[in-house]
Each structure stands twice: as C-alpha cells, then as structure tokens.
ChimeraX commands (.cxc) that place a marker at each C-alpha (Angstrom):
marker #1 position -11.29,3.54,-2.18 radius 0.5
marker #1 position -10.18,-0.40,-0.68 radius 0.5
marker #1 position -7.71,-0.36,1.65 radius 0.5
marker #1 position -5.10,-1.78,0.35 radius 0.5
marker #1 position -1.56,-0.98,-1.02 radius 0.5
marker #1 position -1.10,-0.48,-4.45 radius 0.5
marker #1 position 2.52,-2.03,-3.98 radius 0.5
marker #1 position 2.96,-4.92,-2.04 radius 0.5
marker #1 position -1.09,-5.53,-1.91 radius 0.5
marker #1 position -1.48,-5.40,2.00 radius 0.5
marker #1 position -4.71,-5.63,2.52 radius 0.5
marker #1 position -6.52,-5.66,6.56 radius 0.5
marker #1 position -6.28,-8.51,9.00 radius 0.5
marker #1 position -9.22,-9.41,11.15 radius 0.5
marker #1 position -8.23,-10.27,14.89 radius 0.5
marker #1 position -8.95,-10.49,18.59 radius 0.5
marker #1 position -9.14,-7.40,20.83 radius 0.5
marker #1 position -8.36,-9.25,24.21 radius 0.5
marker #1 position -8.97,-7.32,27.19 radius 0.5
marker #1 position -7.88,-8.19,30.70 radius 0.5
marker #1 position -10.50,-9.69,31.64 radius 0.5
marker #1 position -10.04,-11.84,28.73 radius 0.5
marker #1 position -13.07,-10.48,26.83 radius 0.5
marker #1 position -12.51,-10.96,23.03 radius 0.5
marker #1 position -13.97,-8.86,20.37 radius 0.5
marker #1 position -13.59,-8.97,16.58 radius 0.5
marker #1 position -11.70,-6.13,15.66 radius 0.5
marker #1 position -8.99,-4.84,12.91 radius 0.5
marker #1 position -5.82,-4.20,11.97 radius 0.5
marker #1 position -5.29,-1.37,9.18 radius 0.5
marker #1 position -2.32,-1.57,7.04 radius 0.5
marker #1 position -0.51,1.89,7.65 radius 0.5
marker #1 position -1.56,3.73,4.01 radius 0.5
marker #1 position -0.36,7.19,2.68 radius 0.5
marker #1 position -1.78,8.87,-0.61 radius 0.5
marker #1 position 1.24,9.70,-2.02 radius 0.5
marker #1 position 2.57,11.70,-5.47 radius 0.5
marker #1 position 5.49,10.20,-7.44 radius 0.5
marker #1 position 6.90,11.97,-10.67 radius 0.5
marker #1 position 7.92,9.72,-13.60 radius 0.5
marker #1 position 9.83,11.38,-15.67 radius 0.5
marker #1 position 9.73,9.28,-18.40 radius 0.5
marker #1 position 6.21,10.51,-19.07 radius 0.5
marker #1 position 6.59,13.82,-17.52 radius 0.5
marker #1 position 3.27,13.18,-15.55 radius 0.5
marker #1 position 2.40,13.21,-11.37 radius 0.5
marker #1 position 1.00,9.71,-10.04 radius 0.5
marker #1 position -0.87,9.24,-7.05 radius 0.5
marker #1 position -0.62,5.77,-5.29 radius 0.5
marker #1 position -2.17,4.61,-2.12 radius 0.5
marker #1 position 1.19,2.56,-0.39 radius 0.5
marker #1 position 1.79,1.76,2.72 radius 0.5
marker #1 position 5.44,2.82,4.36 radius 0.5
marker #1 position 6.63,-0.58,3.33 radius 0.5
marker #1 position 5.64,0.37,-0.14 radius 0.5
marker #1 position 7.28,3.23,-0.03 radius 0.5
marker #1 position 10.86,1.83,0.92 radius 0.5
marker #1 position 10.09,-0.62,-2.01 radius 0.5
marker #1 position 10.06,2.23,-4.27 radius 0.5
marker #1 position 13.37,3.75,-2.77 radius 0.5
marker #1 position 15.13,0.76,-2.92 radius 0.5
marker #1 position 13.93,-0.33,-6.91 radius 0.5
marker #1 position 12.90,3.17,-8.33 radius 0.5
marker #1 position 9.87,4.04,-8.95 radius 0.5
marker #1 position 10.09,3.30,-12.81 radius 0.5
marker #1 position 10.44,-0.20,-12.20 radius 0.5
marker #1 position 8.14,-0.38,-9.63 radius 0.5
marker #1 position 5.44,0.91,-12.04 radius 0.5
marker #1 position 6.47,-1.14,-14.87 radius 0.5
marker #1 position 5.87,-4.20,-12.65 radius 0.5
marker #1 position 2.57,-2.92,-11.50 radius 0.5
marker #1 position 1.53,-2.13,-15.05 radius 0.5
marker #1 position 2.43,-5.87,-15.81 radius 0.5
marker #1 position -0.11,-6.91,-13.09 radius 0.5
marker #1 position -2.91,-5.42,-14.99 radius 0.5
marker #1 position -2.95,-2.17,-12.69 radius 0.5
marker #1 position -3.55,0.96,-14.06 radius 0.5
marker #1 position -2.84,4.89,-13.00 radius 0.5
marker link #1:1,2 radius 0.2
marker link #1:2,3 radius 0.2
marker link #1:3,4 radius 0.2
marker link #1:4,5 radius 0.2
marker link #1:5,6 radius 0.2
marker link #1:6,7 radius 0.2
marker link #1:7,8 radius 0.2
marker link #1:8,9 radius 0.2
marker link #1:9,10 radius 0.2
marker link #1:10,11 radius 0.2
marker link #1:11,12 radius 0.2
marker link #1:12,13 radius 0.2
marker link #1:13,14 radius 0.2
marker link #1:14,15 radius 0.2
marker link #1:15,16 radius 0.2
marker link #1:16,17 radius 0.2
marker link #1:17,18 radius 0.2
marker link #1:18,19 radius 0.2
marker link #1:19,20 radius 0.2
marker link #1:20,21 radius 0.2
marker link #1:21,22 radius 0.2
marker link #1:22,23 radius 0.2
marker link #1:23,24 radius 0.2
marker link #1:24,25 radius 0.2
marker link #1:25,26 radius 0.2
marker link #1:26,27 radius 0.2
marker link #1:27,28 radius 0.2
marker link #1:28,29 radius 0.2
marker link #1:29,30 radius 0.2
marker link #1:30,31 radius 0.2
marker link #1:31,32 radius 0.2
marker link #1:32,33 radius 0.2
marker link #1:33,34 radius 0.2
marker link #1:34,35 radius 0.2
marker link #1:35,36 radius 0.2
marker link #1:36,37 radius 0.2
marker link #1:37,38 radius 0.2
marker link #1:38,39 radius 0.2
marker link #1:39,40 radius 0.2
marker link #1:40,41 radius 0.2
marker link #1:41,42 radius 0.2
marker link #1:42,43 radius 0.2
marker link #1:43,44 radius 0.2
marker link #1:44,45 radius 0.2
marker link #1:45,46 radius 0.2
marker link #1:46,47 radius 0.2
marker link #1:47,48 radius 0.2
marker link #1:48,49 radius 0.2
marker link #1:49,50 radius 0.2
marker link #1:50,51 radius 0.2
marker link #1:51,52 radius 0.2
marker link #1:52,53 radius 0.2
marker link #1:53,54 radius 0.2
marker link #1:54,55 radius 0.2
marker link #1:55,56 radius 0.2
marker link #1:56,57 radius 0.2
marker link #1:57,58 radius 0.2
marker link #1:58,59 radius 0.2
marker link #1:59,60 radius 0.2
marker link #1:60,61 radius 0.2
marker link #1:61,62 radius 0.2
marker link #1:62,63 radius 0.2
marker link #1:63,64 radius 0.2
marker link #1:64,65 radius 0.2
marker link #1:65,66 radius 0.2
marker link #1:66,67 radius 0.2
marker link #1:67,68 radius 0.2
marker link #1:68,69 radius 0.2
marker link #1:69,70 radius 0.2
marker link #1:70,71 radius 0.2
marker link #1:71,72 radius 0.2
marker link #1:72,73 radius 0.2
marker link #1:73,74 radius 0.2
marker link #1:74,75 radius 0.2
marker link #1:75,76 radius 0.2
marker link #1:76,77 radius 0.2
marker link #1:77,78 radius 0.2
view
C-alpha cells in the first residue's frame, strides 16, 4: 500500500536531517495516515480509507457522502 492519503493526496516529502554539527542526511517526512472505516449509508456498506488527520476533518466538515462522490469523480475506487 503507497503512502498517501486517499483524500487530500498527501503524499511524503524528502528533506534534510541537520544535526548540530551541521551534518545533513537525506531523510523523510511521513504524512500522518490512519486506516480508517466509514459507513455510507446510502449503500449500507463499511469503507476503509487510508487518510491522514487532515483528511479526516475534511470528511467532518463535508460528509463523507460528498467526500466519496468527489473521489469517485477522480477515477478512485473502494
């Protein structure tokens, strides 16, 4: 499975660790991802979606029916 949200599409960065020496090494920053189950009720079916906690205040604020309808749009599937 990518890591990546299935929501807002945040994906990982590549960076700098800096030490204090001033060292740098290549190193990675991991969106914060939960596996998480939604019930739509229109279809009386669980969902499981990878979404980071941004993601998941997206789908309090819009509802989770629209969020999926806009996903579905996208091309994703479930």
């Amino acid at each position: 499975m990518a890591r990546y949200c299935q929501v807002t599409g945040k994906k990982p960065m590549a960076g700098n660790h800096v030490s204090h020496a001033n060292n740098r090494t290549r190193r990675r920053f991991l969106p914060n991802l939960q596996r998480k189950r939604y019930f739509l009720p229109d279809e009386n079916r669980w969902i499981t979606l990878s979404v980071s906690t941004r993601g998941m205040r997206i789908i309090d604020k819009k509802g989770l029916a629209r969020v999926v309808a806009d996903l579905r749009a996208a091309g994703q599937t479930f």
